[in-house]
Structure formats: C-alpha cells, structure tokens
N, C-alpha and C positions, 0 to 999 in steps of 0.2 A: 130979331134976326136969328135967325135956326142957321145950327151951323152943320155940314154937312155929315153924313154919319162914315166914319173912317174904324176899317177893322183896325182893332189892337195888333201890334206886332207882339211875341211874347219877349218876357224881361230876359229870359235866358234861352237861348237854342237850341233845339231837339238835340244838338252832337254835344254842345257843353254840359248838359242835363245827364247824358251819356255818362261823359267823362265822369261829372260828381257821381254817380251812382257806384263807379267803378271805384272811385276812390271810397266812397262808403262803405264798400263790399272790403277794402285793404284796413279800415277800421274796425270792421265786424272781427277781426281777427285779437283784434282784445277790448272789444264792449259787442255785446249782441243786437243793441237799440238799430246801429250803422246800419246794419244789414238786413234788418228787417224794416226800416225806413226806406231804403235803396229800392227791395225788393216792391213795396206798396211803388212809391214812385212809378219802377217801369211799367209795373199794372196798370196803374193809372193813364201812363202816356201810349200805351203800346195801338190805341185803338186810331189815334189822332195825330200819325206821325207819317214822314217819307219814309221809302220801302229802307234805306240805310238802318234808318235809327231804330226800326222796326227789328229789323234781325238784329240788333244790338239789344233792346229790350228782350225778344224773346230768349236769347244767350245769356241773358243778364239771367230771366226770372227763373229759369233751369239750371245755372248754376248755384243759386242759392236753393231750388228744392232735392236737387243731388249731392249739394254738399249738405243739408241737414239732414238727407237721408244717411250720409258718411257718418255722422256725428249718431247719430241717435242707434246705429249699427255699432258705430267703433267704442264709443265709450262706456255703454253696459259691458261689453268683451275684452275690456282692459282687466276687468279683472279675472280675467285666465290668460292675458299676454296678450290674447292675439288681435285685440282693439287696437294695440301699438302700430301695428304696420298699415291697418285700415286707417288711421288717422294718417299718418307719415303719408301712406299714397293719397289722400284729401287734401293735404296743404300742398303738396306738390302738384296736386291737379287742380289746383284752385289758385295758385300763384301762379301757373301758365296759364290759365281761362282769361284771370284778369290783365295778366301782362298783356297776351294777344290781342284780348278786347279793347284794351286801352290805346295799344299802337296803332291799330284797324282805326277806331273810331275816332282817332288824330288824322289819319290821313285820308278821312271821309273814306273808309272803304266797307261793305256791308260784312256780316259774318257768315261765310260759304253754307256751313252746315249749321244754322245755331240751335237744329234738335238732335244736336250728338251728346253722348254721353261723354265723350271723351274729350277732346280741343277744339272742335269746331271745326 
C-alpha cells in the first residue's frame, strides 16, 4: 500500500529562523563562530522564502558584511586612536540593526530598506 506523497512542512519557520539568526548575530559580539554561522544561514534561506523573511535575510546578510567591513577598518586604526570611534559607531549601529530587526521580524513586518547602509 503506497502511501500518499505529502510535502514536509519545515521543523522551524522562515520568521523563527529569523529571529535565531538575529540572536546569533547578538553572540557574534563575543565568539565570531555566531555570526558567521547566522550569516551562512540567511544565504542559504534567502532564495526559498516569503517576501517578509526575504527582506530580513537580505538586512541580515548586509549587516554582517558592513559590520566586518567596520571591524577590519576600525581595528588596524586603533592604533593611532581613531579605530576607537569607528568601532564605538559599529556597535551602536549594529545593536539598532538588530534590535529593529528583531522587533520587525516578531511582529511579522518586512524590513523597509534592507539595502541601506544605515537602519533600514
């Protein structure tokens, strides 16, 4: 007896998947594995998703290549001082990206602009 062929539903949902990423991205902030795990992820889901989680990924995978760009700017320039405030403005623009992100993507809302440089 054959039994009917039934799509899988997935084990976690495009917005939950979100949400971990985003929390991954608030790990990255003291192990690097998070946020570079996070970043693969939205790669991975960005092609196979509804237009919400879609602009969450894309916001996702642009703030982690604008913040490594912050990081790989700011931190050879600490050693003439002026890395300090380029980092300082990166944690501060990188704890709004994700707070936003994370609030948006609880109240199922997409992310307006998710190819800005700045909060979306």
């Amino acid at each position: 007896m054959a039994v009917p062929c039934e799509t899988q539903r997935p084990i976690v949902s495009d917005h939950m998947l979100a949400v971990g990423i985003y929390l991954l991205y608030v790990a990255g902030y003291f192990f690097v594995i998070p946020a570079l795990i996070g970043v693969i992820i939205a790669y991975v889901k960005l092609d196979d998703c509804d237009p919400v989680s879609r602009s969450h990924y894309q916001f996702q995978i642009r703030t982690f290549w604008i913040g490594l760009l912050y990081n790989v700017i700011g931190l050879p320039l600490c050693l003439v001082l002026i890395g300090i405030p380029i980092l300082a403005w990166w944690l501060v623009w990188s704890v709004v990206r994700i707070v936003k992100g994370g609030l948006l993507v609880l109240e199922n809302k997409p992310i307006v602009n998710p190819r800005s440089w700045l909060f979306g």
